[in-house]
C-alpha positions in Angstrom: 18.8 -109.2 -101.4 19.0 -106.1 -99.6 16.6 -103.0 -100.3 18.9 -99.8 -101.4 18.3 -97.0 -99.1 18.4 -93.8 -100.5 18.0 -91.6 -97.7 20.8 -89.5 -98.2 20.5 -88.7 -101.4 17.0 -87.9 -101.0 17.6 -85.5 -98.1 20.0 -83.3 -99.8 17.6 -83.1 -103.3 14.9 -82.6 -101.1 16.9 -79.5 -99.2 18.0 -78.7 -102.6 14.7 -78.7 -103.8 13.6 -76.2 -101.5 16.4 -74.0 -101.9 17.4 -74.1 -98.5 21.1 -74.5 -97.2 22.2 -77.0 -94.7 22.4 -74.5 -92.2 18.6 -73.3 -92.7 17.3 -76.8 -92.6 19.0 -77.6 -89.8 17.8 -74.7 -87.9 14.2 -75.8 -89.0 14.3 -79.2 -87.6 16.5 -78.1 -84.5 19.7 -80.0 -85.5 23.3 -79.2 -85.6 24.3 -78.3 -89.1 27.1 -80.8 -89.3 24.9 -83.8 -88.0 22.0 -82.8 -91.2 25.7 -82.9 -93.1 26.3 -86.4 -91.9 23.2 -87.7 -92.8 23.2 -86.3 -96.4 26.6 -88.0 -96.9 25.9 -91.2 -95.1 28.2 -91.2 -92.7 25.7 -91.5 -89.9 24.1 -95.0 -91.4 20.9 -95.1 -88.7 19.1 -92.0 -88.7 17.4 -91.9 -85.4 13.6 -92.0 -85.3 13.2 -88.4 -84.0 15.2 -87.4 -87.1 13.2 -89.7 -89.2 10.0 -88.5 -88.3 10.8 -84.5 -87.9 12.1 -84.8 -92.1 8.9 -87.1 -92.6 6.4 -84.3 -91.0 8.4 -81.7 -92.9 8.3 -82.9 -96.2 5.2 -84.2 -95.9 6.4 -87.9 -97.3 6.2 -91.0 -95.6 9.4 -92.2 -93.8 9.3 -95.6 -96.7 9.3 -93.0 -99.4 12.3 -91.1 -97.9 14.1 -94.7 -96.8 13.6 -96.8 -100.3 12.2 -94.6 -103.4 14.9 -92.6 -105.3 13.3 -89.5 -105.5 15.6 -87.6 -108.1 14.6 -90.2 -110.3 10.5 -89.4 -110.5 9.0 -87.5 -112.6 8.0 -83.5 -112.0 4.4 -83.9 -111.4 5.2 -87.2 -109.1 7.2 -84.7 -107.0 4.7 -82.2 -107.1 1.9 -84.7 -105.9 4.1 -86.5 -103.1 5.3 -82.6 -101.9 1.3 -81.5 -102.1 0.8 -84.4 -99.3 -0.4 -87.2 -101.3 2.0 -89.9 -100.8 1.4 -92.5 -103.0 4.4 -94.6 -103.1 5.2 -97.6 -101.2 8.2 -99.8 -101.8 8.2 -98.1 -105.4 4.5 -98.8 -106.6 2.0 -96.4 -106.9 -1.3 -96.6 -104.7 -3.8 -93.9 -104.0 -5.5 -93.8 -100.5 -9.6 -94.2 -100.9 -12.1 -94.0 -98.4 -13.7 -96.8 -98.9 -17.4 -98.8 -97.4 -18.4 -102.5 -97.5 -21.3 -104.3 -97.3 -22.0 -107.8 -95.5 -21.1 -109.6 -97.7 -17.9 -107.9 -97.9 -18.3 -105.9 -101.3 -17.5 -102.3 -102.2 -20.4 -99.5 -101.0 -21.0 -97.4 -104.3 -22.2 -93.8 -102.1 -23.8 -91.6 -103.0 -22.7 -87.5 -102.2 -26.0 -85.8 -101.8 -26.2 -81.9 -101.9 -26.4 -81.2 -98.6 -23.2 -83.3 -97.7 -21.4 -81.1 -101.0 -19.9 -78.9 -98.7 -18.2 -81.2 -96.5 -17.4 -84.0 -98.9 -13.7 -82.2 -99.2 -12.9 -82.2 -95.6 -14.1 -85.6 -95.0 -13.1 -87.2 -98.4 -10.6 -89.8 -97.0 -12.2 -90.0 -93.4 -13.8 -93.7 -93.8 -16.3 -92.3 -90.3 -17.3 -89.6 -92.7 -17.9 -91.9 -96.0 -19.9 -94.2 -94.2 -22.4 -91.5 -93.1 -23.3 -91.2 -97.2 -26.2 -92.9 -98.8 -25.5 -96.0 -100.7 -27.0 -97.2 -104.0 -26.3 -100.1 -106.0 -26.9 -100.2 -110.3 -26.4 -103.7 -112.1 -24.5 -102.4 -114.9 -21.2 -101.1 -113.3 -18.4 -102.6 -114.0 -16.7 -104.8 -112.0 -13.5 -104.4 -110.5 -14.2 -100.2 -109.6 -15.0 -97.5 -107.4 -17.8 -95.7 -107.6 -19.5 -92.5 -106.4 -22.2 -90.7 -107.4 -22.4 -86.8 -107.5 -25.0 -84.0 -108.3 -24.7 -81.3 -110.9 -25.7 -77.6 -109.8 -25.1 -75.2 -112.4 -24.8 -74.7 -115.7 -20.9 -75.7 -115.8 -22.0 -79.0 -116.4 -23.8 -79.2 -119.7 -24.9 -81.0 -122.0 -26.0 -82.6 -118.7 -29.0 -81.1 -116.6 -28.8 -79.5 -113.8 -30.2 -81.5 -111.1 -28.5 -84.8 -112.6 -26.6 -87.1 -110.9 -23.3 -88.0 -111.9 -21.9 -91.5 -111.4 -18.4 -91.8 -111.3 -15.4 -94.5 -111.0 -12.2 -93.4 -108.7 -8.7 -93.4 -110.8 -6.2 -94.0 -108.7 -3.2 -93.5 -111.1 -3.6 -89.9 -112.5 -1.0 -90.6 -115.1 -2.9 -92.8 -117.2 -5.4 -89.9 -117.7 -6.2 -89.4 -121.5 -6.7 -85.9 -123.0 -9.8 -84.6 -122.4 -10.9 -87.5 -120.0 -14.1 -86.0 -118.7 -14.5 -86.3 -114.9 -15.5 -84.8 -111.4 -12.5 -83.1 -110.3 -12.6 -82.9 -106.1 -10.3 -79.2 -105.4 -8.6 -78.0 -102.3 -10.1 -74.9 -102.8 -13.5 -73.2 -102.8 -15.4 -75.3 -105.3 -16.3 -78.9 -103.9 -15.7 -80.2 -107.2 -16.2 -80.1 -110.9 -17.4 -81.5 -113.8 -14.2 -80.9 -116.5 -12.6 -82.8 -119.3 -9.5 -83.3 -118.0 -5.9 -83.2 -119.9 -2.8 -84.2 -117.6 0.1 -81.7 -118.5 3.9 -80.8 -117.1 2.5 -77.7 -115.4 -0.7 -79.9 -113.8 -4.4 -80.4 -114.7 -6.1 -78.5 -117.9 -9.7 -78.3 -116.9 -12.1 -77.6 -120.2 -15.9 -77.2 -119.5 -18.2 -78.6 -122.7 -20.3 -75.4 -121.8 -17.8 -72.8 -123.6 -18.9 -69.5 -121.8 -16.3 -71.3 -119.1 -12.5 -70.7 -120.5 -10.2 -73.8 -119.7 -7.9 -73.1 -116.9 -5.1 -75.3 -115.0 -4.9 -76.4 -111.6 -1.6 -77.8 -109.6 -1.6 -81.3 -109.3 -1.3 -79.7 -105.5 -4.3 -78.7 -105.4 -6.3 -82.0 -106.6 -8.1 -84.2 -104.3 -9.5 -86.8 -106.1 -10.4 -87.4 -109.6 -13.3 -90.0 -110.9 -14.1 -90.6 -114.4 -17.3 -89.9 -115.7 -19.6 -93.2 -116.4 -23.3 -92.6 -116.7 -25.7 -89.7 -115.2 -29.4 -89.9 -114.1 -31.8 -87.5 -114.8 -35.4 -86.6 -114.4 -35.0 -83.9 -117.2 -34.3 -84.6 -121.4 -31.2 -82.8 -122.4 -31.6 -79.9 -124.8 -30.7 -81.7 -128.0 -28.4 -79.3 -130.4 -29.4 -78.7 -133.8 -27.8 -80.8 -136.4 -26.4 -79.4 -140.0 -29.2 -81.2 -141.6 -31.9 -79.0 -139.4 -29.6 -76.0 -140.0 -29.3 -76.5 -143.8 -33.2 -76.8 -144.0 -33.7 -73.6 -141.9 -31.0 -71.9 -144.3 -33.0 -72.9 -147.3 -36.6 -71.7 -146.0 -35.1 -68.3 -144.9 -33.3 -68.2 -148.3 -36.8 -69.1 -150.3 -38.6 -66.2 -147.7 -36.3 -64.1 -149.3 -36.4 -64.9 -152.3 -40.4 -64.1 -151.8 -39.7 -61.0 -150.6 -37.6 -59.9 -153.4 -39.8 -61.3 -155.6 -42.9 -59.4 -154.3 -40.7 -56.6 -154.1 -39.7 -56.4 -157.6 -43.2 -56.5 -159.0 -44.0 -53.4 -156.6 -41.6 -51.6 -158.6 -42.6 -52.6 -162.0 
């Protein structure tokens, strides 16, 4: 059986999409405007591979995800994340690139990001040279199956957890099965390296909510996300702060209310 090709269609929703005209894209890729009409309405059947590769490097998609995946037919914040770079699709199935390390006996590195390697962990995030410069460090308790990565904490962003702690993390490759409040590192495009956040997936992109509430909860375009890995364990040379509970709280209420009481007692008899 035949793969459908759905080239055409995707050229014109991706033009479409950009609110360009025929005669605009053309002019971008250095084509005659009736030869970018052909190949939106099929009547030229073989695009060559110049044409192939100028619309690939343009919209940023691979020239499988142009040829064979119907693009009109995904979902908003798939668009977003193929049109942000991240092409994730290949014959229809969703995979998500990962730098990856193995041992010798052919086994998954877990790395380690140290502090001093923060800084360049988002340049060098999918550059497999770069991950295998990072420590590695093994536990006996992660699950199988994963990929992990361990991160440190700086700030106080990150509570409960101590700063100084080291976060371990597993990679999720398929964002949409994200649930609310999923707390992970979240690796940004922009200035921050990355943060600790629960995460909530959304149609507008990624609500970030910090457990320390001074932070307010902001979103971020799926655009603008590297890499997100859920939250499994931390280490720690410090005891968290523990919160009072409403038993301690109740117990404090009552003594100041029988001080008080003392008080007013005391204060009474002054008077008499």
């Amino acid at each position: 059986m035949s793969t459908p090709i759905f080239f055409p269609v995707n050229l014109k929703f991706l033009r479409e999409r950009r609110k360009l005209s025929q005669e605009e894209l053309a002019g971008i890729l250095g084509i005659k405007r009736s030869k970018l009409a052909a190949l939106e309405s099929g009547q030229t059947k073989s695009p060559t591979t110049e044409d192939l590769v100028n619309l690939s490097d343009y919209f940023r998609m691979s020239i499988d995800t142009l040829l064979k995946v119907a693009l009109a037919r995904l979902g908003e914040l798939k668009l977003r994340e193929l049109e942000a770079g991240n092409d994730v699709y290949v014959t229809g199935s969703k995979l998500r690139v990962l730098a990856i390390t193995v041992d010798k006996d052919n086994q998954e590195n877990a790395e380690y990001v140290p502090v001093k390697a923060k800084a360049g962990y988002r340049a060098g995030h999918n550059d497999p040279e770069y991950i295998a410069t990072l420590p590695k460090f093994t536990l006996p308790n992660l699950g199988r199956g994963g990929t992990y990565r361990m991160f440190p904490t700086t700030g106080d962003s990150m509570l409960p957890i101590p700063e100084g702690s080291d976060v371990i993390c597993r990679f999720i490759q398929d964002w949409s099965t994200v649930k609310p409040r999923t707390v992970c590192i979240v690796i940004l495009k922009g200035e921050q390296d990355f943060v600790f956040k629960q995460v909530t997936l959304q149609a507008d992109g990624l609500l970030l909510e910090s457990f320390n509430t001074i932070y307010q909860p902001y979103t971020v375009p799926v655009s603008e996300v590297l890499e997100l890995w859920e939250f499994q364990r931390f280490l720690s040379a410090n005891i968290p702060d523990v919160a009072p509970d409403l038993q301690s709280i109740a117990k404090a209420l009552r003594e100041i209310q029988g001080d008080l009481s003392i008080i007013k007692s005391k204060k009474n008899s002054h008077h008499r």
